[in-house]
N, C-alpha and C positions, 0 to 999 in steps of 0.2 A: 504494500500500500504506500502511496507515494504522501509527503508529510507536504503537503501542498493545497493552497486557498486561491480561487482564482480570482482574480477581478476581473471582470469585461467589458472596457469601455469605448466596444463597437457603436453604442448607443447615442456617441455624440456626435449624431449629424451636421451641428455645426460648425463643430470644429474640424470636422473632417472634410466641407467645403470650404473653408477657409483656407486648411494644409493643402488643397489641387492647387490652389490660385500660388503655390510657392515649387521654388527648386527642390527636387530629391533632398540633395544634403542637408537644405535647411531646415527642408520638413523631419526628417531624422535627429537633427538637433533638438527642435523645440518638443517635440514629443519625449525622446530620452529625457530631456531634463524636467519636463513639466510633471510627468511620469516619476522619475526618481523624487521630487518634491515631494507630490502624494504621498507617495509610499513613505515619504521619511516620517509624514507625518501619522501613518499609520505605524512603523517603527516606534517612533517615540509614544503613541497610547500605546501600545502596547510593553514597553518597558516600564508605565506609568503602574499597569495592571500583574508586574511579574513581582512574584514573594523574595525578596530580598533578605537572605540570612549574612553570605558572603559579599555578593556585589556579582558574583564573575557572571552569571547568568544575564543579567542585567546590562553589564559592558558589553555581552557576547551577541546581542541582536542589533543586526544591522542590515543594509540595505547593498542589495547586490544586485548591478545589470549584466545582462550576459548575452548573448547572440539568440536569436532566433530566426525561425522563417524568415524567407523575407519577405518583408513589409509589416514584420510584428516588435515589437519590444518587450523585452520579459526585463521585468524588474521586481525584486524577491523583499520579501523581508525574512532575514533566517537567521540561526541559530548557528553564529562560526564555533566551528567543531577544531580541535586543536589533535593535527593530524599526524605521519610520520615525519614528512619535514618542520615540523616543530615541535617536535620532540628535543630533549636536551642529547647533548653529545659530550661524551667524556673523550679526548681522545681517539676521536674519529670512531667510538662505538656509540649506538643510543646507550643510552643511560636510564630511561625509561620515559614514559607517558606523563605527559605536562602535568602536575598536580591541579589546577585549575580549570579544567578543563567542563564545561559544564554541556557533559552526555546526558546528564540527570534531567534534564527538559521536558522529553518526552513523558518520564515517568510524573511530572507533576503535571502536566497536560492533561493525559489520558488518563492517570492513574494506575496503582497496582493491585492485586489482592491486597495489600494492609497499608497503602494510601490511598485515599478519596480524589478523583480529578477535579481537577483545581480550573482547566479551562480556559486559561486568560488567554492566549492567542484565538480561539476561536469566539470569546465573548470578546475583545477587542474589536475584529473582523467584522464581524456580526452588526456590530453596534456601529462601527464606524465606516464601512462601507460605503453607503451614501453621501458621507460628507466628503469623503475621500474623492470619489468622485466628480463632486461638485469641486472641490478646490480645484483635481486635474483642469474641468474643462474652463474654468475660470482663467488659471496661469498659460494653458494654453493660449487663449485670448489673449490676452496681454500680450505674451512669448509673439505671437502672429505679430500684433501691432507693433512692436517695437522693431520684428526682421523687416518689417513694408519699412519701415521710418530708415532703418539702416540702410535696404537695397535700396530707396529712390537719393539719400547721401549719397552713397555710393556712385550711380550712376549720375548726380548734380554733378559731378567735379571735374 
């Protein structure tokens, strides 16, 4: 089972007329970064929402874009997992598995036999989807208006 929420915001028409009226590359910019906005701010409620004894669970959520299809942008919010190359090294051996390292997520997510799911990535989600949304297509707007403002600079000079 894939530890994955999806958001789909094929749904904004207007902003999707907007990005034809622009270049490939720019239209690729302002969605990546309007995109990673969002998400940050789904990031950040959701760090608001995670039980905090250490901290490292909390530092450990963050915002990751990656490649997709093309003409898609995946932008994640997840859990960096501390992997073999960041493992400690004595002398060119590992040394062992980063002490910090918070695998323990899933188990206060979902729960176990003798923990209760606790849920806050998916009550986060849940709850703040729509707003998420709305900001995307907001800073998109903006994001448009200011690449028109730049390209017709651009082409003034």
């Amino acid at each position: 089972m894939a530890d994955e929420l999806v958001l789909d915001i094929r749904r904004l028409e207007e902003v999707a007329a907007e990005l034809r009226k622009l270049p490939p590359v720019v239209r690729k910019r302002v969605m990546r970064r309007s995109a990673r906005r969002g998400t940050a701010l789904m990031r950040d409620r959701m760090r608001a929402a995670v039980p905090v004894d250490t901290g490292e669970l909390k530092r450990n959520i963050m915002v990751r874009s990656r490649r997709g299809p093309p003409g898609t942008i995946k932008v994640s919010v997840i859990v960096r997992r501390q992997g073999k190359s960041q493992s400690k090294r004595v002398a060119g051996k590992r040394a062992g598995r980063y002490k910090n390292d918070p695998f323990y997520w899933r188990f206060l997510e979902r729960g176990t036999k003798h923990i209760a799911p606790r849920g806050f990535f998916r009550r986060a989600f849940d709850t703040q989807a729509d707003d998420v949304i709305d900001f995307i297509r907001r800073d998109a707007l903006s994001e448009i208006k200011s690449e028109t403002i730049k390209a017709r600079q651009r082409v003034g000079r």
